[in-house]
C-alpha positions, 0 to 999 in steps of 0.5 A: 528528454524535455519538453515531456511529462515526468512522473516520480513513483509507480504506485497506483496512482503514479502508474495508471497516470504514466498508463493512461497518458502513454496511451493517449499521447504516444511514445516519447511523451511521459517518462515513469521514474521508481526505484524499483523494476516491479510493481504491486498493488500496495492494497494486497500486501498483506496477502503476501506477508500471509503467504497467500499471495505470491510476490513473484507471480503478481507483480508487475514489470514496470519496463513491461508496462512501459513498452505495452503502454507507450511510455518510457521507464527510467529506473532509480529514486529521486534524489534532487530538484533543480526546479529553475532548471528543470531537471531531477536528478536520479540516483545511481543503483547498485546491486546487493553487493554495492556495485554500481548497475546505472549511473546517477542521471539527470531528466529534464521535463516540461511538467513534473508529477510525484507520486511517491506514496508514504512510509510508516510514521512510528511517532517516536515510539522506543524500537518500532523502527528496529523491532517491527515490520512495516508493510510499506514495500513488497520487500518488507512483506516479503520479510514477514513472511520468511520470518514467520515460515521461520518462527512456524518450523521452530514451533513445529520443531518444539511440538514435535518433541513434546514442548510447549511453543506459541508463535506470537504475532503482534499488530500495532494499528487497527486501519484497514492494514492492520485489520486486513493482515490480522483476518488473512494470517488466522485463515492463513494458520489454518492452511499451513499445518496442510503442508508440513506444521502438523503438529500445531493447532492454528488456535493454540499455537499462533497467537495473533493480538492487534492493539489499537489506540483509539476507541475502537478499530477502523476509528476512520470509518462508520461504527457499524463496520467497526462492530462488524470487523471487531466481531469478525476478528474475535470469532476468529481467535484474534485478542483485540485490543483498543485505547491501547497506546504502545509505549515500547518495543523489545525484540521479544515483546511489546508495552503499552502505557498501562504496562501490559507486556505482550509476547511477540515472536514477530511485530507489525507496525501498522500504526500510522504513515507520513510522506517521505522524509526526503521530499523536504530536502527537495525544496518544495513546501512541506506541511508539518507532516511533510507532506508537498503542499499543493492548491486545488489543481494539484499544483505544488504551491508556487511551482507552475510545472510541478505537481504532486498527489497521493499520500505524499500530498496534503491536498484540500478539498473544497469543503476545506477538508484534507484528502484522505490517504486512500487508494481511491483519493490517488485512483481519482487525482489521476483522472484528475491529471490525466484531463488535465494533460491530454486537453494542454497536449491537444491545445486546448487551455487547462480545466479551471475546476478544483479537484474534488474528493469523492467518497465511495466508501471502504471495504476490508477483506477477511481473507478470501471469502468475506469482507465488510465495508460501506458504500456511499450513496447519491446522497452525501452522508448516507452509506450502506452497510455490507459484509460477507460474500457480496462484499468480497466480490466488490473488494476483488473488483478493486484490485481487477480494476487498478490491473485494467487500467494498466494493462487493459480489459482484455489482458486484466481477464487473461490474467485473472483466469490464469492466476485461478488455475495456477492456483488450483495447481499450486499450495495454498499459501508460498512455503519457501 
């Protein structure tokens, strides 16, 4: 397999570049490695802690998308790099019951790309690791998920007999994640008791309290969606609480700085991320944070093959201003590469322009029927405030357009009116 194009994680980015450039270069050209078989956008992982969303019906096979798209898939996670040589290593894998399914194996490569994404940063924080769910991968979605299905039939049990019980739903981190999660488990409380919870009351019964260290939530984006989220999130029943800097976690409960205990039947980490710990076992240059130190094109810095981006990057703007880690900062860095690629495998010399962030501002859902956000304008520093209906629309869009640059317009379109009727047959959120 030398002399193609090996790129390491089928995230959002990773995946529209090994999409794209399969389409444009042909069978035998890019190679994907993931240490999983389906993919998912990572975005919508709080729809499917809620329940809302079903795991097994929107992910996405990655040998699906390799036979569709042109490109090969090599199951496995990265576990070394011999960069002289040329060549990852890929991890055997094994089956839930350790027994060995592939084989540890080696990949050469002409140009390597990693796109691993990010896991959760707990900043040392006593029982966050064993304590709390981090939405990092569907698997951890899916455990909140049967973790509350389980905590609801126990209430449901206890009010049925006449006891007093409350299902306490605690999330540390007040980003996009948290808040989204926080505004789709209030409307997805309300859908529960249609199926079988009759004797709770989503009001009384599920508590859902988000804590935020910094002043306000959303700290990241402009104050005026900060003020509409937080008024959004207090109409809804949901305790907000900011400069709020959790010293604790119990299996039961959480604290805070101040000694304020919260009740907690189940916890969410939101609070922050950090790249991979392994990428600083690779022999690549790591900042602090660990993410892979790369220059202007990408680049990791002093490998002339090896590139990275993503989350896992710390990638400087020309503003000397470091990258966010956003969805649409990967979706951008992929066209970046995708340019780059196609013009050296059609003989022409490498783009000499850096990459260059572009800001298009945020948007965060509310569940299903409303989300608030901002856009940015033509000119830089002036955004647009918009919420409800029309804000929900163009968050849908997100999500519409990561699918067609996987699978096309015209199969993103089938899929979309399929997945409309199959839930008009089916409950409103998965209840097993």
């Amino acid at each position: 397999m030398q002399g193609n194009i090996v790129i390491v994680g089928g995230g959002a980015g990773g995946l529209e570049l090994a999409c794209k450039l399969g389409r444009r270069l042909g069978p035998g050209k890019v190679t994907l490695v993931d240490s999983r078989l389906t993919h998912i956008w990572k975005p919508s992982l709080h729809e499917v802690a809620a329940g809302t969303l079903d795991l097994h019906q929107e992910g996405l096979s990655y040998q699906m998308l390799a036979h569709d798209n042109g490109f090969s898939f090599v199951y496995g996670a990265l576990s070394a790099l011999d960069a002289a040589g040329k060549r990852i290593t890929v991890s055997a894998v094994l089956d839930a019951g350790g027994e060995q399914v592939l084989p540890e194996r080696q990949l050469g490569y002409a140009s390597l790309v990693i796109a691993v994404g990010s896991t959760s940063n707990h900043f040392g924080v006593p029982g966050a690791r064993e304590y709390s769910i981090s939405l990092n991968a569907p698997e951890d979605a899916e455990r909140f998920r049967l973790g509350l299905l389980k905590q609801l039939a126990r209430a449901e049990s206890r009010r049925a007999e006449g006891e007093q019980a409350v299902v306490n739903v605690v999330i540390i981190g007040a980003g996009a994640t948290g808040v989204e999660l926080a505004a789709e488990l209030r409307e997805a409380s309300s859908v529960y008791t249609s199926y079988g919870f009759q004797h709770l009351n989503p009001a009384r019964d599920v508590r859902l309290t988000l804590l935020e260290g910094a002043p306000r939530i959303l700290a990241p984006l402009p104050e005026r969606v900060s003020a509409a989220a937080h008024k959004l999130l207090e109409e809804r029943g949901v305790t907000v609480v900011t400069a709020c800097r959790v010293t604790q976690i119990e299996p039961h409960q959480v604290t805070d700085k101040e000694g304020n205990v919260y009740p907690s039947s189940l916890c969410v980490w939101a609070a922050g991320i950090k790249a991979p710990p392994f990428l600083a076992e690779l022999g690549l240059p790591v900042n602090k944070g660990g993410q892979i130190e790369v220059d202007g094109q990408l680049r990791v810095k002093g490998m002339a093959n090896i590139f990275a981006f993503g989350d896992c990057a710390a990638c400087i703007d020309k503003d000397g201003e470091a990258v966010p880690p956003r969805a649409q900062a990967a979706h951008q860095q992929a066209d970046y590469l995708l340019t780059r690629f196609v013009r050296l495998a059609r003989g022409k010399p490498a783009p000499e322009q850096a990459y260059d962030y572009v800001d298009y501002g945020s948007l965060v859902s509310f569940g299903h029927r409303s989300s608030v956000g901002s856009l940015m304008g033509s000119l830089k520093g002036i955004s647009f405030f918009v919420d409800g209906f029309f804000a929900r629309m163009m968050y849908a869009s997100l999500h519409l357009m990561h699918h067609a640059a996987v699978l096309g317009p015209v199969r993103t379109a089938v899929l979309a009116i399929a997945r409309f009727l199959i839930r008009r047959s089916k409950p409103l959120v998965k209840l097993h």
